[in-house]
TIBALO-612524 format. One record per residue (C-alpha): residue in one letter; y, z, x. Coordinates in pm, 1 decimal, decimal comma. Each point is the difference from the previous one (the first is absolute). Layout:
residues N
REC  rest         Y         Z         X
REC     A         Y         Z         X
...
END
This chain:
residues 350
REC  rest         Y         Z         X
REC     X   -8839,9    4307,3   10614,9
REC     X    -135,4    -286,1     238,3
REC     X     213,9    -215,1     191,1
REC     X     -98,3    -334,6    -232,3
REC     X     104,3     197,1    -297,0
REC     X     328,6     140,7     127,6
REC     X      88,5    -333,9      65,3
REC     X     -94,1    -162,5    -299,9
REC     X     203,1     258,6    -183,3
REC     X     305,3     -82,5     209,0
REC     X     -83,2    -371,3     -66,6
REC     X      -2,7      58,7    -386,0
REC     X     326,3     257,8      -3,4
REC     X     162,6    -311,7     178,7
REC     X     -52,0    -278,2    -210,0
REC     X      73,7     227,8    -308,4
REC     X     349,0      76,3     162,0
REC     X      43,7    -383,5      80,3
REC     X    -100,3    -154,1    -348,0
REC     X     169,2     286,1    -197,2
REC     X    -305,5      16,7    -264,0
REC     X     135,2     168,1    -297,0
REC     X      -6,2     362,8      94,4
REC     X    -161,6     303,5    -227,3
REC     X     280,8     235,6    -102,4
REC     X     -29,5     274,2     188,7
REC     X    -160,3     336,3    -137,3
REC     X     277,6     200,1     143,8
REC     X     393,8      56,5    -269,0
REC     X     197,5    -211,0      80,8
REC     X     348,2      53,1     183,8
REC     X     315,4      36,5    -205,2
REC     X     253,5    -275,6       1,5
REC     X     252,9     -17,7     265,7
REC     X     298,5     163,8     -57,9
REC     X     216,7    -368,2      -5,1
REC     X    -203,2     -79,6    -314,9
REC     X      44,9     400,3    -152,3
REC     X     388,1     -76,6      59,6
REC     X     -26,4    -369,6    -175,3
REC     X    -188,6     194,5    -305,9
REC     X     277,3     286,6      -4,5
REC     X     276,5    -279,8      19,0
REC     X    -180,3    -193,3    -271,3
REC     X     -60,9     297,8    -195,9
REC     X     405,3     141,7      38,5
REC     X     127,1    -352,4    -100,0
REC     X    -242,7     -15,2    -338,5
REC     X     105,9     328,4    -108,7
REC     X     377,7     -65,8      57,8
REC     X     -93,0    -370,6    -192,2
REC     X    -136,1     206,5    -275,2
REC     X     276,7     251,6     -42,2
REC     X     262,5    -325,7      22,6
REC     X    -189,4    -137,4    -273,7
REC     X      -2,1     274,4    -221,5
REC     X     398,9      98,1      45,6
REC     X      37,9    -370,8     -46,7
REC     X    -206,0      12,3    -339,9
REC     X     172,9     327,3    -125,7
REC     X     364,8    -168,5      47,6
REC     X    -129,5    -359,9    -129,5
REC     X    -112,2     261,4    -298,0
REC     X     345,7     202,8     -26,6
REC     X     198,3    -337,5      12,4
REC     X    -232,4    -146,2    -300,3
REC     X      10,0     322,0    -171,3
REC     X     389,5      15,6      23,8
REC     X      40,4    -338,0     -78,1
REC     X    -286,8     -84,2    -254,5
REC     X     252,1    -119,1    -333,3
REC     X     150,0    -216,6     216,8
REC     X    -356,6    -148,2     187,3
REC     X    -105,5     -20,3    -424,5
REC     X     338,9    -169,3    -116,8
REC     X    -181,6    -344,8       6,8
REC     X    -249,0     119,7    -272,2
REC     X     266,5     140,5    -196,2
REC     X     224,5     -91,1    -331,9
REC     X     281,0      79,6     151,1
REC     X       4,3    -207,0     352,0
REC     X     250,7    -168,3    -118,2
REC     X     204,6     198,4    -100,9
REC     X     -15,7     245,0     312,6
REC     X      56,6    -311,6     220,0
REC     X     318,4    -103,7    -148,1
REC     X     117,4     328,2     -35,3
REC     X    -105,0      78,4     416,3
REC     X     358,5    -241,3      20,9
REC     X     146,6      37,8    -313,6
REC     X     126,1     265,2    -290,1
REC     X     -72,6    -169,9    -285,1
REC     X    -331,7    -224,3    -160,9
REC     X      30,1    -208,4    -304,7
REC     X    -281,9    -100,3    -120,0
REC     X     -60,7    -409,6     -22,6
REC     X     -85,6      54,0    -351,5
REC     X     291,6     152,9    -130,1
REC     X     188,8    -187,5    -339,2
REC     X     287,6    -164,4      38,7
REC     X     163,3     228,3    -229,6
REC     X     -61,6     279,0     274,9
REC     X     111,5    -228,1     280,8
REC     X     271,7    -156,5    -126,5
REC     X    -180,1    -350,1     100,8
REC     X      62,3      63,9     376,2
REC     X    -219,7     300,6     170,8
REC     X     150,8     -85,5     324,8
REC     X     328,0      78,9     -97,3
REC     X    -102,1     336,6    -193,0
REC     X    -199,8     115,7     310,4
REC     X     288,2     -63,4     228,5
REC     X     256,0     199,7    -285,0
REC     X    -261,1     264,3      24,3
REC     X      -4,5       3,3     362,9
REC     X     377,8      55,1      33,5
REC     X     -16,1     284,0    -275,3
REC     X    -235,3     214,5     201,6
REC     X     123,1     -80,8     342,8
REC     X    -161,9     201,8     292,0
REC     X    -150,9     308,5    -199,0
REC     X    -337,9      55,1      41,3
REC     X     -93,4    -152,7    -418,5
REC     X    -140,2    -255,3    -101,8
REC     X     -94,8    -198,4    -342,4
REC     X    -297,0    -152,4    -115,4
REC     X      23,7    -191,5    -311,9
REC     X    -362,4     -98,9    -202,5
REC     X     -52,2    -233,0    -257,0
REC     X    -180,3     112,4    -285,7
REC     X    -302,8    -158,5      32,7
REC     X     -14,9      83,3     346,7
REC     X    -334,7     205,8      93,1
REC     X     251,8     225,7     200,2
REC     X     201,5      27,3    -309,6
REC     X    -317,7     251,2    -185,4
REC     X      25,7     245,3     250,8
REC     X     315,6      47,3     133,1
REC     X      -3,3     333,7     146,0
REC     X    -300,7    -109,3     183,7
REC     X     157,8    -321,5      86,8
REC     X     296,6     236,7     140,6
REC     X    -232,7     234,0     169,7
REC     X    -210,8    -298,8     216,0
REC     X     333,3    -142,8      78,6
REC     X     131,3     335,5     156,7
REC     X    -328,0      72,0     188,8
REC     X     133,8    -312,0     202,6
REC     X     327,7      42,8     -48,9
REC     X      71,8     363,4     107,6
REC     X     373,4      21,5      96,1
REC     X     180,4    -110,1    -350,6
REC     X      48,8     114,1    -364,7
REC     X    -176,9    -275,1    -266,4
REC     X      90,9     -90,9    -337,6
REC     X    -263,6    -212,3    -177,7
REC     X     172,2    -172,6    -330,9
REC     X    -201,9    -233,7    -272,5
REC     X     305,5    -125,5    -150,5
REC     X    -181,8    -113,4    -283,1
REC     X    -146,2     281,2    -109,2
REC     X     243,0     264,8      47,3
REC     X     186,4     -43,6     348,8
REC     X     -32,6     317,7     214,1
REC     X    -423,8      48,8       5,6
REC     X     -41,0     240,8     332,0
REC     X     163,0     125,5     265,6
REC     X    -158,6     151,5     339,8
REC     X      58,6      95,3     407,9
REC     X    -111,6     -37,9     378,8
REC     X     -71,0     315,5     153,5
REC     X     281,3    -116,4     260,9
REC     X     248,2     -34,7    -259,8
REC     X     160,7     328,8     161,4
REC     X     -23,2     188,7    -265,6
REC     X     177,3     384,4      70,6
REC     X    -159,6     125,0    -343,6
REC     X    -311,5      72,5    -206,3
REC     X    -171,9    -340,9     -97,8
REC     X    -145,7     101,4    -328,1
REC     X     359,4     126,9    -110,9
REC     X     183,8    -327,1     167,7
REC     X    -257,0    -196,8    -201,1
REC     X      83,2     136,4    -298,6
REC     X     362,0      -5,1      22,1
REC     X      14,8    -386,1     151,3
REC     X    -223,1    -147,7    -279,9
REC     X     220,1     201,8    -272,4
REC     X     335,5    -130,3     150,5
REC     X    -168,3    -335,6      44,2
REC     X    -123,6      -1,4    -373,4
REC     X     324,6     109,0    -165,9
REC     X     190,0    -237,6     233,5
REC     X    -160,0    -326,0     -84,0
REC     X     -98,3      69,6    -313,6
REC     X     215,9    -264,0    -197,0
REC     X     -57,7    -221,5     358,2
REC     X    -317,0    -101,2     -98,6
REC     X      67,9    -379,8      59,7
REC     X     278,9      25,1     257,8
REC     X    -165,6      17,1     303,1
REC     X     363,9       2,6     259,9
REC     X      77,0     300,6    -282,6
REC     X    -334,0     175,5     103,5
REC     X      60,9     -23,1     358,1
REC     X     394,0      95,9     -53,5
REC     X    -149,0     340,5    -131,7
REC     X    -318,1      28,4     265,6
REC     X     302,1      -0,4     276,1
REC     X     218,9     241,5    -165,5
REC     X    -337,9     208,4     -43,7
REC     X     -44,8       6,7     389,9
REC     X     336,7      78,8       9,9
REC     X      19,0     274,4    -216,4
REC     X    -323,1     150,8     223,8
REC     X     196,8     -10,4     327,0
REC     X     306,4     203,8     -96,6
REC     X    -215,7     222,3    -192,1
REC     X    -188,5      47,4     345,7
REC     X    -364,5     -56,5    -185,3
REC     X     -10,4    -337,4     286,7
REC     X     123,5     -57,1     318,7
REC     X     274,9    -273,8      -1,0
REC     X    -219,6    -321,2     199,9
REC     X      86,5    -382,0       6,5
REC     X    -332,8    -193,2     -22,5
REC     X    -166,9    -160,4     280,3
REC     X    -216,8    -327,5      14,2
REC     X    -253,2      51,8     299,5
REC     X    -229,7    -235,9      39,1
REC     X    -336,7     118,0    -230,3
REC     X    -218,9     241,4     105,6
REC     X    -253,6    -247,8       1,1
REC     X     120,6    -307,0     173,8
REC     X      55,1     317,0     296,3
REC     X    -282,3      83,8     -44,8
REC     X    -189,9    -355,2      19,2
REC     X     258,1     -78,1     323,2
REC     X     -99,2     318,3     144,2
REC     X    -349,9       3,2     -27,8
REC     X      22,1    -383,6     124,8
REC     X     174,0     123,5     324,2
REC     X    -218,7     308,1      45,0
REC     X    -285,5    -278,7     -12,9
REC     X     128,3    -271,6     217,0
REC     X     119,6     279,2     241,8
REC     X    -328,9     200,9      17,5
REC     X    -184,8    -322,7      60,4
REC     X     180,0    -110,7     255,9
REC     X     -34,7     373,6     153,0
REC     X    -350,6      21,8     -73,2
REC     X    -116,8    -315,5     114,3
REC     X     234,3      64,5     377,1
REC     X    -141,5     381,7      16,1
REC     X    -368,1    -126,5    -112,7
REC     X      57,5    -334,4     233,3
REC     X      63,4     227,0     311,4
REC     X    -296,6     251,6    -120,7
REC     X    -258,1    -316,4     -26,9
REC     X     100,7    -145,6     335,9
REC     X     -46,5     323,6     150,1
REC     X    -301,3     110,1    -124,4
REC     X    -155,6    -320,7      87,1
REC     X     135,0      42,9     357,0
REC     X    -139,7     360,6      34,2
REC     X    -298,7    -123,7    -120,0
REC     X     -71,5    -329,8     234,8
REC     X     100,6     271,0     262,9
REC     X    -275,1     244,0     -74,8
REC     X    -284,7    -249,8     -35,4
REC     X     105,5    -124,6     340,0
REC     X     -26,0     361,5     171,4
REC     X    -289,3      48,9    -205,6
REC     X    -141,3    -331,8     122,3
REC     X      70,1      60,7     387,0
REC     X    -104,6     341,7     -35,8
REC     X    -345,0     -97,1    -118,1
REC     X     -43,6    -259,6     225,2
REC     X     100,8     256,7     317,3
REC     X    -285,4     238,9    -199,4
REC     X    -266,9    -304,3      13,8
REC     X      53,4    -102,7     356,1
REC     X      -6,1     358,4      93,6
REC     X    -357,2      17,6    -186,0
REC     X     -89,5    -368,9     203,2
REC     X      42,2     180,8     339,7
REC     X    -184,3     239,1     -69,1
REC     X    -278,8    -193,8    -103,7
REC     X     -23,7    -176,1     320,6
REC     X      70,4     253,4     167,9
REC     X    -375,4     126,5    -178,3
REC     X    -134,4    -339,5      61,8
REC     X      73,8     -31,6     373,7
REC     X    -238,4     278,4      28,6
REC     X    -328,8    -124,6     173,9
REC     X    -332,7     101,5      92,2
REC     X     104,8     153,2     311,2
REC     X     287,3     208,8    -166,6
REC     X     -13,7     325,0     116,2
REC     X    -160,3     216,0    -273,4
REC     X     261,1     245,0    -112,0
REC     X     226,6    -319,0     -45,1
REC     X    -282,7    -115,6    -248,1
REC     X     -23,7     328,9    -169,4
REC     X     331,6      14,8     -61,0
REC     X       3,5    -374,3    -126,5
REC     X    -252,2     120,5    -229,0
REC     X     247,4     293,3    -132,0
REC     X     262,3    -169,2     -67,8
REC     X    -152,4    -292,7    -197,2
REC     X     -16,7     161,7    -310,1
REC     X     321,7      88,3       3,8
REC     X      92,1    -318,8     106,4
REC     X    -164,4    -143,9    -322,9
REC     X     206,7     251,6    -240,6
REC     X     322,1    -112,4     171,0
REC     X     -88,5    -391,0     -38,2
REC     X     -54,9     108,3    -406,0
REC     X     341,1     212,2     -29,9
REC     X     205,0    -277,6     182,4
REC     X    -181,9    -299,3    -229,0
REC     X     105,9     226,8    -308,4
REC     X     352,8      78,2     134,9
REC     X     277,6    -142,9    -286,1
REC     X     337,6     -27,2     -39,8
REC     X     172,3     328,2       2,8
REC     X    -279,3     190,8     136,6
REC     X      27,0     272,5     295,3
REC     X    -151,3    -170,9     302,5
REC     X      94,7     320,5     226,7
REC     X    -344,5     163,3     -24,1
REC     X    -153,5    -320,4      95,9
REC     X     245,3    -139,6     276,9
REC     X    -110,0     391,6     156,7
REC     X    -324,5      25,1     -14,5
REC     X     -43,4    -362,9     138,6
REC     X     221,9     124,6     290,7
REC     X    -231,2     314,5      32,2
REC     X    -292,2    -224,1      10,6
REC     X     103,1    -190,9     289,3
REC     X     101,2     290,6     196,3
REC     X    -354,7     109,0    -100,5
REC     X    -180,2    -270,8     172,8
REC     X     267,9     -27,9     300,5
REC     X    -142,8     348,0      26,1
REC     X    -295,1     -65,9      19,5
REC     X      82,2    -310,0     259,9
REC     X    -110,4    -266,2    -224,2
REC     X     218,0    -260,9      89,4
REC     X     237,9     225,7     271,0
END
């Protein structure tokens, strides 16, 4: 290679490490990612699997909880909400359409009667009128009502048509015996009992008590005076309310600090990244002067050795242009320091 085109070749690796021409990716793989951005990707990676498995635990008890309480979440849609809401505070339900003949004129008065008949046991009363949709299916009426209700003995009564109608119990009732045959035997006494009651409502829950009764000292129940919790809904609403407001608030604090700080970590590795590349291209820049200092009367092994390192030179100016975010710039940053020890060498520039 002449001396004119040794130098022109300097002159044009020069200007294409000073204007920074969009480089041609390099032929060579690429280097793998430095291990600060293989530690953000494991991080990342750890906190979306642990996000996922949250999730689903949180999905399996939001299912349990529905699951366990699903008559009560459907009470809205049913016949019988109001019935099950009075009776979440109450023992007894009249219903608004009963005759006056039934009520005596004054259904306040014959609930409260009723009230102070059964006392504390775990029974209650529901009276239908006759021409109450409830009223065609009592036992079913009876059965929805103790899917909500599960801790008391019911007696559903049409006193028009026949006074005692059905007769059904929570699984928490605490019964010590087999249901089918405490069935039997409760609807039997409750039948026989009331049977010339059909219009005396106080008489029918006079004879529901002494039923209970009669199943404590015979053992078939345990002996229990009622509670009134608050519903298992309006828990459950209040709870899932405070779970809400509470996770929020967590949530948006934990995800708060986890925003600030992965901005932070990020501004700080574009600005290493930045200064990094910068220290690359002014390493490149001295060595292209340091090429096109080189004049006529050079000695000629500095030339030849100019002329050796030039295409290498070129490749480096390419990977450096290309270099991104996240990439390894070890291989570069040393084989730009073994070029320059190359041509100090060589004395170009010593």
């Amino acid at each position: 290679m002449s001396r004119r085109q040794a130098r022109g070749t300097a002159e044009q690796a020069a200007r294409r490490g000073r204007t920074r021409r969009k480089p041609v990716a390099p032929s060579r793989k690429q280097p793998p990612a430095p291990k600060g951005t293989r530690r953000t990707v494991a991080a990342v990676d750890r906190w979306t699997h642990g996000l996922r498995a949250a999730v689903i635990l949180a999905i399996i008890g939001i299912g349990a909880l529905v699951w366990q309480q699903w008559p009560r979440l459907t009470l809205p849609f049913s016949d019988v909400a109001p019935v099950v809401e009075a009776l979440d505070r109450d023992s007894v339900w009249l219903d608004p359409d009963l005759p006056d003949q039934i009520t005596g004129g004054d259904p306040a008065a014959l609930a409260d009667r009723i009230r102070g008949t059964i006392g504390q046991r775990p029974v209650v009363l529901v009276a239908l009128a006759e021409d109450s949709p409830m009223a065609e299916k009592p036992l079913g009426t009876c059965t929805a009502i103790e899917s909500r209700l599960d801790d008391v003995l019911i007696l559903v009564s049409v006193p028009e048509d026949g006074g005692f109608a059905a007769e059904c119990f929570g699984d928490d009732i605490g019964l010590q015996v087999d249901d089918f045959g405490f069935d039997v035997r409760i609807e039997r006494e409750l039948g026989y009992s009331t049977k010339y009651l059909t219009d005396d409502l106080r008489g029918q829950a006079e004879q529901l008590a002494f039923t209970y009764d009669g199943a404590v000292r015979r053992g078939d129940v345990d002996d229990r005076v009622r509670q009134y919790p608050a519903p298992a809904r309006d828990w459950l609403i209040a709870g899932g309310i405070t779970a809400g407001v509470v996770a929020a608030a967590a949530g948006g604090w934990w995800g708060g600090r986890r925003i600030v700080a992965a901005v932070a970590a990020a501004r700080e590795r574009r600005r290493r990244f930045v200064d990094l590349r910068d220290g690359l291209d002014s390493a490149l820049s001295e060595i292209a002067l340091l090429l096109l200092e080189l004049g006529p009367d050079a000695p000629e092994r500095h030339r030849r050795s100019a002329a050796e390192v030039v295409p290498e030179y070129l490749d480096l100016v390419s990977i450096v242009g290309s270099l991104r975010l996240g990439d390894d710039a070890v291989v570069p940053t040393r084989r730009i320091r073994e070029l320059r020890r190359r041509l100090t060498a060589a004395g170009v520039g010593a």
